[in-house]
C-alpha positions in Angstrom: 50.6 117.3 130.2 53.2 117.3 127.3 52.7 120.3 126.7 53.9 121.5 130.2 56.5 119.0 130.0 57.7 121.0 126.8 57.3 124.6 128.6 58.9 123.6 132.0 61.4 121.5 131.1 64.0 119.8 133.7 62.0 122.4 136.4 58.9 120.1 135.7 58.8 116.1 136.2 55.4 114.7 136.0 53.9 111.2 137.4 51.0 109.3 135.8 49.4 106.4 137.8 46.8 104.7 136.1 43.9 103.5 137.8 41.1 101.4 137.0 39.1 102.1 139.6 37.0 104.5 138.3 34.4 102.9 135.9 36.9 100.2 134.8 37.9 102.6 132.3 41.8 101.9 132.7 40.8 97.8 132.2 44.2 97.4 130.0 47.2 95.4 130.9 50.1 96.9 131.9 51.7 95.9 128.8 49.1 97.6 126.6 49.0 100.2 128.7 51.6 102.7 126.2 49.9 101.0 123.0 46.1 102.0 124.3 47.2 105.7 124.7 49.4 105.6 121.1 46.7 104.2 118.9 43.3 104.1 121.5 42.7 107.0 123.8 43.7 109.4 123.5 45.3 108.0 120.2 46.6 110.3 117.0 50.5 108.9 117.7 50.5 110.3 121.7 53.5 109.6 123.1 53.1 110.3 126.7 56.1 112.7 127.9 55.6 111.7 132.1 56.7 108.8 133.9 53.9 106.4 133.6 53.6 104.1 136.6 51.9 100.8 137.0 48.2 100.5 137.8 47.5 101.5 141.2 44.4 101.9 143.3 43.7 105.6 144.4 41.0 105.0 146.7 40.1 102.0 149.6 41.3 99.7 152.1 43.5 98.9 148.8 45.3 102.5 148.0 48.6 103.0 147.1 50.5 104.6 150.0 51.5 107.7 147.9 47.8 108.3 147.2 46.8 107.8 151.0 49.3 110.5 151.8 48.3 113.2 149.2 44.6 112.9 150.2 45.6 113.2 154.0 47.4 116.5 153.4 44.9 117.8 150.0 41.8 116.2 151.2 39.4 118.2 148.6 40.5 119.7 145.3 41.6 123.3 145.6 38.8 124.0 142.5 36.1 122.3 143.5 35.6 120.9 147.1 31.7 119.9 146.5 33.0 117.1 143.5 32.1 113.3 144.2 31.6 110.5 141.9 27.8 111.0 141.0 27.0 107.2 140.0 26.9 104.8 142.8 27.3 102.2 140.6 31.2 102.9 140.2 32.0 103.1 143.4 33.6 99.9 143.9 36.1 100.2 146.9 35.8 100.3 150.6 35.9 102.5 152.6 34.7 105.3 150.9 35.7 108.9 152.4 35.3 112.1 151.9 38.6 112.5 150.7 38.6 110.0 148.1 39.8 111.0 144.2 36.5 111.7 142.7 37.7 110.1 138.8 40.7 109.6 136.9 42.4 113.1 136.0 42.7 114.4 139.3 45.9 116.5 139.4 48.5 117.1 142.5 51.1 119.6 142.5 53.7 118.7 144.5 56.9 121.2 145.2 60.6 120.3 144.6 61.0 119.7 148.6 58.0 116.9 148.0 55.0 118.5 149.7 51.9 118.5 148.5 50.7 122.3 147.3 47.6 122.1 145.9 44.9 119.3 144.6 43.0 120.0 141.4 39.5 118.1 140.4 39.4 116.4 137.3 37.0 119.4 135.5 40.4 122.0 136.2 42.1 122.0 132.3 45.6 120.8 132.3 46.9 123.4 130.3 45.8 126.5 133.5 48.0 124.5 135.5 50.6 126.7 134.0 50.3 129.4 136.6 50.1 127.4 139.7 53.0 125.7 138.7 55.3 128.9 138.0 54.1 130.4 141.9 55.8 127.1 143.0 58.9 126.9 141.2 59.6 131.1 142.8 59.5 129.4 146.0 
C-alpha cells in the first residue's frame, strides 16, 4: 500500500482497520499495534504510510457500521466471488453471510464522492490495484 501511497499522492488516502477476527492473527493491543508491523510482521523498519484505525470487527452481529455498509453495496469481491474462509474452525462470529470478508487483506475502492466501486479478495496483489484505481480518479 505504500507504494501506491507514493505513486498517487494527495489523489490517494488509504484506510487500514485491523481486525482480529480472522484466526486471531491481529491478537495485538492497540498500542502495539505500529510496533508489531515495525519490527514483527511485516517487519524490516515498515512504516505504514495509511491511516491505521483501531481494531474493529468486519464480520457478525458485532461489525463495524462502515464494514456493514461496504458489504451491502460490494457483497462479493470483484476477483473472486466463489472465496470463503475454508476452515470452520475460524469462523468465530454470528451470523455468518454470504457476504462476509472472507480474511484479512480484503481491499475496497471507494471513489472521492464516497461510494463503494469495486471489492477485491484477499488473493488480488496490492500493487494491480494500480489500474483500477487510475479508471476512478478519470471519473
Amino acid at each position: 500500500m505504500n507504494e501506491l501511497i507514493d505513486k498517487f499522492g494527495s489523489d490517494l488516502a488509504v484506510l487500514a482497520f485491523p481486525c482480529n477476527q480472522f484466526g486471531h492473527q491481529e491478537n495485538t493491543t492497540e498500542k502495539e499495534l505500529l510496533s508489531t508491523l515495525k519490527h514483527v510482521r511485516p517487519g524490516n523498519n515498515y512504516v505504514p504510510k495509511m491511516d491505521l484505525f483501531c481494531k474493529v470487527d468486519v464480520n457478525g452481529e458485532t461489525a463495524d457500521p462502515i464494514f456493514k455498509y461496504l458489504k451491502e453495496k460490494l457483497p462479493l469481491p470483484s476477483d473472486d466471488s466463489v472465496s470463503f474462509m475454508r476452515d470452520p474452525k475460524c469462523i468465530i462470529w454470528n451470523p455468518v453471510t454470504r457476504s462476509d470478508i472472507a480474511w484479512n487483506f480484503e481491499k475496497f475502492l471507494i471513489g472521492k464522492d464516497g461510494l463503494p466501486h469495486k471489492r477485491f479478495s484477499k488473493k488480488f496483489p496490492t500493487r494491480q490495484l494500480e489500474e483500477d484505481i487510475k479508471q476512478l480518479l478519470k471519473k
